[in-house]
VOKOL-972956 format. One line per field, with one value per residue (C-alpha): residue number from 1; residue in one letter; x negated, y negated, z. Coordinates in Angstrom, 2 decimals, always signed. Layout:
i = [NUM / ...] .
aa = [A / ...] .
xx = [X / ...] .
yy = [Y / ...] .
zz = [Z / ...] .
END
This chain:
i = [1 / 2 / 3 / 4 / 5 / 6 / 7 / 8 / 9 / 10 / 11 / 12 / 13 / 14 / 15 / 16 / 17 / 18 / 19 / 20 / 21 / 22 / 23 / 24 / 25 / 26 / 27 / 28 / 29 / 30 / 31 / 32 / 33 / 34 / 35 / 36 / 37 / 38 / 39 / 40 / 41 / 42 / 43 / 44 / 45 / 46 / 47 / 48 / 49 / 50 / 51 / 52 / 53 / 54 / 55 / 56 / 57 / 58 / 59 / 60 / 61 / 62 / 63 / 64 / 65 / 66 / 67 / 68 / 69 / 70 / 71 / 72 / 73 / 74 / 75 / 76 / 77 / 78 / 79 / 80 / 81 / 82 / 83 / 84 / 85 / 86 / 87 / 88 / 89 / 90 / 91 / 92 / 93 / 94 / 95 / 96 / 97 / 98 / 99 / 100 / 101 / 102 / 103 / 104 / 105 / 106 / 107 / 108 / 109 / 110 / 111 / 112 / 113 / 114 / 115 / 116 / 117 / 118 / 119 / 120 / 121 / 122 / 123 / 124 / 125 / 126 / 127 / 128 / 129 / 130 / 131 / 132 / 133 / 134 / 135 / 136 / 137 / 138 / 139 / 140 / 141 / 142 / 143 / 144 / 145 / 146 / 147 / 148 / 149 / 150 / 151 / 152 / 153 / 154 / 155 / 156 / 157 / 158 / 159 / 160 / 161 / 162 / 163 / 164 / 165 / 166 / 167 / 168 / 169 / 170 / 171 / 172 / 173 / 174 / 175 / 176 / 177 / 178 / 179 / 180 / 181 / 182 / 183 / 184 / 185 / 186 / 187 / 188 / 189 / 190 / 191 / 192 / 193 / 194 / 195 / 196 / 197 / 198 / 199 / 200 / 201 / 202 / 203 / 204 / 205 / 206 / 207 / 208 / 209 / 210 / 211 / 212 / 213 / 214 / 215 / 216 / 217 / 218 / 219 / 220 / 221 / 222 / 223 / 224 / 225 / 226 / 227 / 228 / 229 / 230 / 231 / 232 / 233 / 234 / 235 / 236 / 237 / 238 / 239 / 240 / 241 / 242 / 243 / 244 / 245 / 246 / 247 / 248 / 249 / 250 / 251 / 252 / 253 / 254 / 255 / 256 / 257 / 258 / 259 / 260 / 261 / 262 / 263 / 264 / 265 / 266 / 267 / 268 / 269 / 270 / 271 / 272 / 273 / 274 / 275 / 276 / 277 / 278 / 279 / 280 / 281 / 282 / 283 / 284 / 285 / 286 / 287 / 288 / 289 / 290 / 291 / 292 / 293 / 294 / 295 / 296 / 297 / 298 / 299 / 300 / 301 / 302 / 303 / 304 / 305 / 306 / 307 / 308 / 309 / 310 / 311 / 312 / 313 / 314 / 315 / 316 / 317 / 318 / 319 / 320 / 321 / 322 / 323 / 324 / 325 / 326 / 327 / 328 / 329 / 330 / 331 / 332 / 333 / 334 / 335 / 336 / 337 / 338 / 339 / 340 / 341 / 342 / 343 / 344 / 345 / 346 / 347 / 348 / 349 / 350 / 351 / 352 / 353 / 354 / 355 / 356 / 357 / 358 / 359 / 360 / 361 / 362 / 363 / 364 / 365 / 366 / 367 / 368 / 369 / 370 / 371 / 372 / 373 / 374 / 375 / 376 / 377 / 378 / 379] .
aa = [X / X / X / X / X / X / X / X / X / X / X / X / X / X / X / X / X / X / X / X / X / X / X / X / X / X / X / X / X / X / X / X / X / X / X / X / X / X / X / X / X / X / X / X / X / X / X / X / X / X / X / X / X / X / X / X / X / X / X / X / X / X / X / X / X / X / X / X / X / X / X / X / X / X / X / X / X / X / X / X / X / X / X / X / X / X / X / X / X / X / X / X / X / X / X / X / X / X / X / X / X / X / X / X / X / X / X / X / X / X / X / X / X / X / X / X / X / X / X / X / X / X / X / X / X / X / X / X / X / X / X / X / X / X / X / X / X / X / X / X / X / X / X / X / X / X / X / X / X / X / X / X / X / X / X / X / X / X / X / X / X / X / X / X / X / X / X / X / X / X / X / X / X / X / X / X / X / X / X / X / X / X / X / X / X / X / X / X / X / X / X / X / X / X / X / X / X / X / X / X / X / X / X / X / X / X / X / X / X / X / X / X / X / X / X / X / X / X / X / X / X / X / X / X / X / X / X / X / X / X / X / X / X / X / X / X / X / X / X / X / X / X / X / X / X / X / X / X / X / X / X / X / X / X / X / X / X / X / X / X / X / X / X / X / X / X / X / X / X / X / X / X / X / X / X / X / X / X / X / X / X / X / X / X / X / X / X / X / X / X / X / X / X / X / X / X / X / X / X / X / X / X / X / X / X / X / X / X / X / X / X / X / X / X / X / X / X / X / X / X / X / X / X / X / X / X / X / X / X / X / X / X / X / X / X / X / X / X / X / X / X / X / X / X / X / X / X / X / X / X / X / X / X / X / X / X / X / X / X / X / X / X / X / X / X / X / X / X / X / X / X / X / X / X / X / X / X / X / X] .
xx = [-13.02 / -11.07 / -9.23 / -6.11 / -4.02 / -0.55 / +1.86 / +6.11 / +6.64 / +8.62 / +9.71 / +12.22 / +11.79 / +9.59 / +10.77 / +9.12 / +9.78 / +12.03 / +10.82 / +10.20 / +8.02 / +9.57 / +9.60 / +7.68 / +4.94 / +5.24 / +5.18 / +2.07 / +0.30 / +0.94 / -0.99 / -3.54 / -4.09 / -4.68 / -7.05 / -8.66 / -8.71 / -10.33 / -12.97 / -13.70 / -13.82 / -10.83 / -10.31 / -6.09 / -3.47 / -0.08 / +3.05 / +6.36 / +9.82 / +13.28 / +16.94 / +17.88 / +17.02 / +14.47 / +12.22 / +10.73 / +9.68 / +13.10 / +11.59 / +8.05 / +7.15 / +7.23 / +5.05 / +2.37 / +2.53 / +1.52 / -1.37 / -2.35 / -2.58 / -4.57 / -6.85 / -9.37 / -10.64 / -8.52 / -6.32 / -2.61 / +0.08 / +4.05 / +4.55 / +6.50 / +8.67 / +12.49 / +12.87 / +16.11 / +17.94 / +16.58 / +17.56 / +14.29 / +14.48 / +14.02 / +11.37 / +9.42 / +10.00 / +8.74 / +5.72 / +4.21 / +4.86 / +2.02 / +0.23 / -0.28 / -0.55 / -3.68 / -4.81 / -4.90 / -4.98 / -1.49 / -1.49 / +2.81 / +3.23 / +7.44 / +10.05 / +13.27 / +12.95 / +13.93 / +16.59 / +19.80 / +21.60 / +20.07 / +22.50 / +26.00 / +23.88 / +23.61 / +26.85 / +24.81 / +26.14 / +23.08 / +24.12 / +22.46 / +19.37 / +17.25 / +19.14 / +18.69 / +14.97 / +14.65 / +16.07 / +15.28 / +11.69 / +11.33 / +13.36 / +10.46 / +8.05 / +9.49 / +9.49 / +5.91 / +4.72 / +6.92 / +8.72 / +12.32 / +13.34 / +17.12 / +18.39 / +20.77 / +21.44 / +23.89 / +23.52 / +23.22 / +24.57 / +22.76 / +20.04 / +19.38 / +16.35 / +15.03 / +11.87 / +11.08 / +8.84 / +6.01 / +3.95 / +1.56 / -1.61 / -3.43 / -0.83 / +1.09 / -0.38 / -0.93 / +2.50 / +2.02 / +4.89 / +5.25 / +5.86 / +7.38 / +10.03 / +11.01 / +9.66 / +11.03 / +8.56 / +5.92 / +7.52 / +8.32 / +4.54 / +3.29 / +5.30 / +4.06 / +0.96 / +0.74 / -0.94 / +0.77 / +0.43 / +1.68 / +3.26 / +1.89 / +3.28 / +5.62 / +5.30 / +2.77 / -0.25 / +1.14 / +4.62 / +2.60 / +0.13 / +2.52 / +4.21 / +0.56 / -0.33 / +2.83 / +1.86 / -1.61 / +0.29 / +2.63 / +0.18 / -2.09 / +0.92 / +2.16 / -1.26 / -2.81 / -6.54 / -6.61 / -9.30 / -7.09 / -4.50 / -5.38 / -3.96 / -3.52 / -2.16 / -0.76 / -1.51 / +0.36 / -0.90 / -4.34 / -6.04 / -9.48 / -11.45 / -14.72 / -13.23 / -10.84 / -9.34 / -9.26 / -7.29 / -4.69 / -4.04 / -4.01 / -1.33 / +0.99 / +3.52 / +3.37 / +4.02 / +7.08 / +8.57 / +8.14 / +9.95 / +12.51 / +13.38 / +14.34 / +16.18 / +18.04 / +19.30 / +20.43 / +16.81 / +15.69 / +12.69 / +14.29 / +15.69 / +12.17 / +11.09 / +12.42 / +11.20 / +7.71 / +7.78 / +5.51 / +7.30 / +4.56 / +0.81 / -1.36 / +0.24 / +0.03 / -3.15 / -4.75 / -1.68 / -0.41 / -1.73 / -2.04 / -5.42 / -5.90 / -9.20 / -13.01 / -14.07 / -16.25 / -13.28 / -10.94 / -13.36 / -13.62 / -9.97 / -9.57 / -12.73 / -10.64 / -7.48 / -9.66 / -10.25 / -6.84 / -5.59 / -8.20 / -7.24 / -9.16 / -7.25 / -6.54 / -4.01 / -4.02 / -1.39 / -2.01 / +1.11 / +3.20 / +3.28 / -0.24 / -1.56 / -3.02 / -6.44 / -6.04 / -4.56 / -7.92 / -10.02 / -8.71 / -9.04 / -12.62 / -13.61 / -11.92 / -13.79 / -17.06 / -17.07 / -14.89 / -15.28 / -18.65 / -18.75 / -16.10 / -17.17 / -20.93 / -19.01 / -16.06 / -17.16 / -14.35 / -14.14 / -10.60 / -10.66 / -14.23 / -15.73 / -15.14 / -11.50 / -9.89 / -6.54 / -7.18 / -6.16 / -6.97 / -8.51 / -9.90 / -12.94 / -13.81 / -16.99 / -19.39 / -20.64 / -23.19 / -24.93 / -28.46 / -27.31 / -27.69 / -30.90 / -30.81 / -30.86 / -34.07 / -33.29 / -34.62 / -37.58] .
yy = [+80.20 / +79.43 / +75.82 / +74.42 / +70.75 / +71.39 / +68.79 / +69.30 / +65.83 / +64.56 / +61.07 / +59.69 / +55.60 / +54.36 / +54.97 / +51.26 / +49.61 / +51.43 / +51.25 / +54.58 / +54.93 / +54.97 / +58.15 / +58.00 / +56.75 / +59.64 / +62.48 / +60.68 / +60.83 / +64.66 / +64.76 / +62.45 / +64.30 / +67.62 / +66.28 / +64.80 / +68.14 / +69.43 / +66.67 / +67.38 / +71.21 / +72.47 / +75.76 / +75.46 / +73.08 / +74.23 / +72.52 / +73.05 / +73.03 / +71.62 / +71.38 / +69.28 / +66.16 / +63.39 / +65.47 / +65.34 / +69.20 / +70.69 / +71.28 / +72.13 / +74.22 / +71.02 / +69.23 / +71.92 / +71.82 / +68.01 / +69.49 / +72.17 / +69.68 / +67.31 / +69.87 / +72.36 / +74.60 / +74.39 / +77.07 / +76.47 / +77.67 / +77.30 / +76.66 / +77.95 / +78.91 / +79.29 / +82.65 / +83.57 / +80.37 / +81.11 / +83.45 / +85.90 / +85.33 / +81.70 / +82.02 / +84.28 / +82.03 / +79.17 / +80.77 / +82.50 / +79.14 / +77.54 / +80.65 / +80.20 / +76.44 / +76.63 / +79.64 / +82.00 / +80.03 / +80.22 / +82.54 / +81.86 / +81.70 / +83.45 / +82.76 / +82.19 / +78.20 / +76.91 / +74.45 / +75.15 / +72.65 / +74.77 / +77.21 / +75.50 / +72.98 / +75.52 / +77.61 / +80.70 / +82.27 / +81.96 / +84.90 / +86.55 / +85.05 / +87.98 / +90.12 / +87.62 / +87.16 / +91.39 / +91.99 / +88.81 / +89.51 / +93.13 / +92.08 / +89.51 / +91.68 / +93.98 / +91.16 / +90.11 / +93.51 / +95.20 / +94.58 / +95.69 / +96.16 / +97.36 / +96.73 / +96.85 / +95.10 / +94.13 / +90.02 / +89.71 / +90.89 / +93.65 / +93.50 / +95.90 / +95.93 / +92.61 / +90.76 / +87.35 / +85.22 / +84.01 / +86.73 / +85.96 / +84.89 / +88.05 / +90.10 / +89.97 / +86.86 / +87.36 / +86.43 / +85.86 / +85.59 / +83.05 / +83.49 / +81.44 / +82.97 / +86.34 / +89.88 / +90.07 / +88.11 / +90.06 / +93.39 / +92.98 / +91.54 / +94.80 / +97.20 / +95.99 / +95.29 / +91.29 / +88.64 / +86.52 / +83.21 / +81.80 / +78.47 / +77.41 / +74.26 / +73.57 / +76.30 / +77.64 / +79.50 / +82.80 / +82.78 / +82.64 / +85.45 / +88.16 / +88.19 / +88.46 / +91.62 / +92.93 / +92.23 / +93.90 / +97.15 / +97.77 / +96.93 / +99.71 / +102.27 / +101.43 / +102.55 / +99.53 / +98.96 / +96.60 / +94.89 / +93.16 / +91.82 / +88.33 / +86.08 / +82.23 / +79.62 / +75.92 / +73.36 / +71.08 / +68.01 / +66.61 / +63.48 / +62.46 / +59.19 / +59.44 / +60.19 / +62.72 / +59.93 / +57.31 / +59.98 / +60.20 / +56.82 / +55.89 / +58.92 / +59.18 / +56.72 / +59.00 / +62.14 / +59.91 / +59.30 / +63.44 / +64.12 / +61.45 / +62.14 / +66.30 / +64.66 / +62.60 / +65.76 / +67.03 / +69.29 / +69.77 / +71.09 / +74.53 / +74.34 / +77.34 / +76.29 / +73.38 / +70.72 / +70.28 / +72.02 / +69.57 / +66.63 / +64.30 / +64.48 / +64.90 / +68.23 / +68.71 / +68.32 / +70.04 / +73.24 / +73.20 / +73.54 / +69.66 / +69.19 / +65.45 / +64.47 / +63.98 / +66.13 / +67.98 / +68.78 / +69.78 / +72.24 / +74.15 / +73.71 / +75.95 / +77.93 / +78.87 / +79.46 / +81.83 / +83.94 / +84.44 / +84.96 / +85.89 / +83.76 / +82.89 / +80.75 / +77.37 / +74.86 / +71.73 / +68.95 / +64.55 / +62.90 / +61.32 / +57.65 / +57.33 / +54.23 / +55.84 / +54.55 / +56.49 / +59.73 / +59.67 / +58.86 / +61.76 / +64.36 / +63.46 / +63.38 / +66.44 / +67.95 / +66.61 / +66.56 / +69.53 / +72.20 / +72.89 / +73.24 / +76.15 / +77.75 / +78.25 / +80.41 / +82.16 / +84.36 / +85.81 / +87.56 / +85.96 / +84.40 / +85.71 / +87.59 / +90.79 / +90.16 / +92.76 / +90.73 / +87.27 / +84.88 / +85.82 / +82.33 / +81.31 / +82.51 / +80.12 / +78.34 / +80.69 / +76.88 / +79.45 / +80.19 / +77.78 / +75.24 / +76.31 / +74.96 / +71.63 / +72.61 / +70.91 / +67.81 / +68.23 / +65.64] .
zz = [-291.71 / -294.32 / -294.70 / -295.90 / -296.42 / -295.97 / -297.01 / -296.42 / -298.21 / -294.95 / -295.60 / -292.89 / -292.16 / -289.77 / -286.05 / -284.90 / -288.36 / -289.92 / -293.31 / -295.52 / -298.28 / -301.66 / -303.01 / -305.87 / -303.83 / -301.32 / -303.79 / -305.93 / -302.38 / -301.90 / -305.41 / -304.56 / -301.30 / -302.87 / -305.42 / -302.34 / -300.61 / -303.80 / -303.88 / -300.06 / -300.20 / -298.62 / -299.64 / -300.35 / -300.81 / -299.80 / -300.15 / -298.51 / -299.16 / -297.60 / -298.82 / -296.10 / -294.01 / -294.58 / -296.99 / -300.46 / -300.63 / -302.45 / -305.80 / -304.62 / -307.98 / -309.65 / -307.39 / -307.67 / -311.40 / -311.12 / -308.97 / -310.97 / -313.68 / -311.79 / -310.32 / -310.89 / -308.79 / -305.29 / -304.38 / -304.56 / -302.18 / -300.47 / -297.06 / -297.18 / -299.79 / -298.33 / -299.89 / -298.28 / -299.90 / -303.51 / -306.37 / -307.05 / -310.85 / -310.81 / -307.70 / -310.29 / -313.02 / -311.83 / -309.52 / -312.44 / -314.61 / -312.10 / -311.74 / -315.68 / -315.28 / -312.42 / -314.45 / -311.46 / -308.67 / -306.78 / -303.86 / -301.93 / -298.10 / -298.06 / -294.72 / -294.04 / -292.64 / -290.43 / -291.05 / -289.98 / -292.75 / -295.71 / -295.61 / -295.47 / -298.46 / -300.50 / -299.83 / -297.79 / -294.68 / -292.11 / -290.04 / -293.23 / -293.30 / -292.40 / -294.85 / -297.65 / -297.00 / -297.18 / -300.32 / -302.19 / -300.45 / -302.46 / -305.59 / -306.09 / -305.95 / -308.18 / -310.53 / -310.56 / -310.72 / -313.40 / -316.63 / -317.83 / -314.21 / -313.15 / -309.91 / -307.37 / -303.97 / -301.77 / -301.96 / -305.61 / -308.78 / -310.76 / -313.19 / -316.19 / -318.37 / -316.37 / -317.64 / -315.63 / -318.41 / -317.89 / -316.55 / -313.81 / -314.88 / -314.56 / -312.39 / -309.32 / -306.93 / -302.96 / -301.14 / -297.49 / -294.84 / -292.64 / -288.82 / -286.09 / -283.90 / -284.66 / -285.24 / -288.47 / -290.56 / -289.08 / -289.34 / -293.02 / -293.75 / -291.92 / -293.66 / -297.08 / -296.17 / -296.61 / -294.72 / -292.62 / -291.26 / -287.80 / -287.64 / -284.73 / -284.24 / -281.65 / -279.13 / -276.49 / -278.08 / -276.08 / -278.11 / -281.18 / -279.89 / -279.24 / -282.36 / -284.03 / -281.92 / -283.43 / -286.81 / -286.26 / -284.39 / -287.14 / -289.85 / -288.60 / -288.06 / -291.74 / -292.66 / -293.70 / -293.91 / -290.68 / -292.61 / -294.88 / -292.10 / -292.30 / -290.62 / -290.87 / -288.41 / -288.65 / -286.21 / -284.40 / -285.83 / -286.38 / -285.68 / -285.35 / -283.56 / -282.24 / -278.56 / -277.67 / -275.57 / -278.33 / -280.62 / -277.44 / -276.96 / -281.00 / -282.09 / -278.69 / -280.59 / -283.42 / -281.54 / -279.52 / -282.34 / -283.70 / -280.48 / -279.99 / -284.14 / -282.96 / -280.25 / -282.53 / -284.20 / -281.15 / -280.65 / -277.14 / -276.00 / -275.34 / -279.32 / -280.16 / -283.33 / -284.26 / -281.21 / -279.76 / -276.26 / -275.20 / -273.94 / -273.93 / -276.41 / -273.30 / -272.53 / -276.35 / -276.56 / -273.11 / -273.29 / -276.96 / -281.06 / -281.37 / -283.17 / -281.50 / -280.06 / -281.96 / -284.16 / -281.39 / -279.53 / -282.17 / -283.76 / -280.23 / -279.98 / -283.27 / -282.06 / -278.95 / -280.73 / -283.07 / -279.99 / -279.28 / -282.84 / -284.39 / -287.85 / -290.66 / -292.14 / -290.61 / -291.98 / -291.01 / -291.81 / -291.81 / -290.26 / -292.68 / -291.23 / -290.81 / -292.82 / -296.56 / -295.46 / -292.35 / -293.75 / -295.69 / -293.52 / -291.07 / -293.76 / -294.80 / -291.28 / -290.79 / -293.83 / -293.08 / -288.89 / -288.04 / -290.51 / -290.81 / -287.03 / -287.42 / -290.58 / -288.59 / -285.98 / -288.15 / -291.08 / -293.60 / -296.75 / -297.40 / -300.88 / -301.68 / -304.43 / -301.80 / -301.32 / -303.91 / -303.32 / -304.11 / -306.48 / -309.47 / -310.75 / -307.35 / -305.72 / -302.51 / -302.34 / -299.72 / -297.43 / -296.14 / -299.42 / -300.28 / -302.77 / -306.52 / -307.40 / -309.54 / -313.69 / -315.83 / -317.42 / -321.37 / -322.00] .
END
């Protein structure tokens, strides 16, 4: 298995003290938590992206530039970016700017997102959403992959003799799609033959489920080498103690306030998507994605999910008003308690030197391989 730190940069004030974190401190912890991840072996660090509501995440290109300057070896990602809100020429401008930045290492995670207010913002009609993500989808990739390109579409105005600069690093990188509600994501990932990765958040496990055994159908029927339909999920939130019932009782105020917040903005539990279903953490935890409980118990929770979706990827997210010193402490614990239990039962060749379709900077570290042995000191 295969791990990632996701961050969206949300950033609303406390719900108990109302305070919010200024945002130059917020955004310099998103970069201190991926060189973290880095430092702790986490495989990719992804960040997100919103035009609307208490987030940080609208310019996410330029917070992965700060991390590909700050990093090394880690894998960077979008998740996801809002592909259906963006012009394709400046996506591919500033993707393959942090492509050649991390020298190789940016693989994208693509969707439509799902916030409502994004579209009005930025003067899009939202009935078109699905259209927009389509063709800006397959312009992009055009793009990456070719030089002096013409075109013609039906949302945006022509291009003749079209060369996005810079290049990728070493050509076109991976681009995922992301999947939460709809068939569409996962019919367009199938068709081309792309990964995709389930948001798995919010919703019963079988919601998710179904719309994966789509993917995998129509992947197949495109032709696709089934081998190479990976597939990725989020969680619901994670948070360890060293009882399942001690992570309950210290995160239920946290998870409250996630569900009184989509309340707030007028989010039931019937608004798919964009509410937890799960109107209290218990029911989270025993019937939903929530990652809450010891580390024993949250590796068997993404064990068990494995059986049902069968991903190999596993992104995992810290919750925003955690303490610092908690955040950290979660993530090494995480890291250190939690993965090695799942990487013993889950084998991939995602992001390996066998994965013809990786990164082309990144090769993950094999945690099953003996330990290089230790070089001769001189004298």
């Amino acid at each position: 298995m295969r791990f990632q730190l996701l961050d969206i940069v949300f950033n609303p004030p406390h719900p108990v003290t109302g305070e919010a974190v200024p945002p130059a401190d917020r955004l310099a912890r998103t970069v201190r938590h991926a060189v973290l991840a880095e430092e702790l072996g986490f495989d990719s660090f992804a960040v997100g992206e919103r035009h609307a509501g208490d987030v940080l995440s609208s310019a996410p290109t330029v917070i992965l530039g700060a991390i590909a300057a700050s990093t090394s070896r880690i894998l960077l990602s979008t998740g996801v970016t809002v592909l259906s809100l963006l012009d394709p020429v400046r996506v591919a401008e500033d993707l393959a700017t942090v492509d050649q930045l991390s020298r190789g290492r940016l693989e994208i995670v693509i969707g439509k997102g799902n916030e409502v207010l994004q579209y009005p913002l930025l003067g899009l009609d939202i009935d078109k959403q699905y259209e927009y993500l389509e063709e800006n989808y397959e312009l992009l990739r055009l793009l990456l992959s070719e030089e002096d390109v013409t075109w013609e579409g039906r949302h945006r105005h022509r291009l003749e003799h079209a060369t996005t600069l810079p290049r990728p690093y070493a050509g076109p990188f991976r681009i995922w799609h992301g999947s939460a509600t709809s068939r569409f994501a996962v019919e367009l990932a199938a068709r081309w033959g792309d990964p995709i990765v389930t948001a798995n958040a919010l919703q019963p496990r079988e919601n998710y489920a179904v719309l994966l055994d789509h993917y995998r159908e129509q992947y197949a029927a495109h032709g696709h080498d089934p081998a190479r339909a990976y597939v990725g999920s989020g969680s619901g939130g994670l948070f360890l103690a060293d009882t399942t019932e001690a992570a309950v009782a210290q995160y239920r105020p946290l998870y409250q306030g996630q569900v009184d917040a989509a309340a707030r903005r007028g989010y039931g539990a019937d608004a798919v998507g964009k509410a937890p279903s799960f109107r209290t953490l218990e029911d989270a935890v025993e019937r939903g994605p929530a990652l809450v409980g010891s580390p024993e118990r949250v590796a068997e929770k993404i064990l068990d999910y494995h059986a049902t979706y069968g991903h190999v990827l596993q992104s995992v997210s810290v919750n925003h008003l955690l303490d610092p010193a908690e955040q950290e402490d979660v993530l090494r614990r995480f890291a250190e308690e939690v993965a090695p239990l799942v990487r013993a039962e889950v084998r991939t060749d995602l992001w390996s030197a066998a994965d013809p379709g990786r990164a082309a900077g990144f090769t993950a570290v094999d945690h099953a391989a003996p330990a290089p042995a230790p070089v001769p000191v001189a004298g």
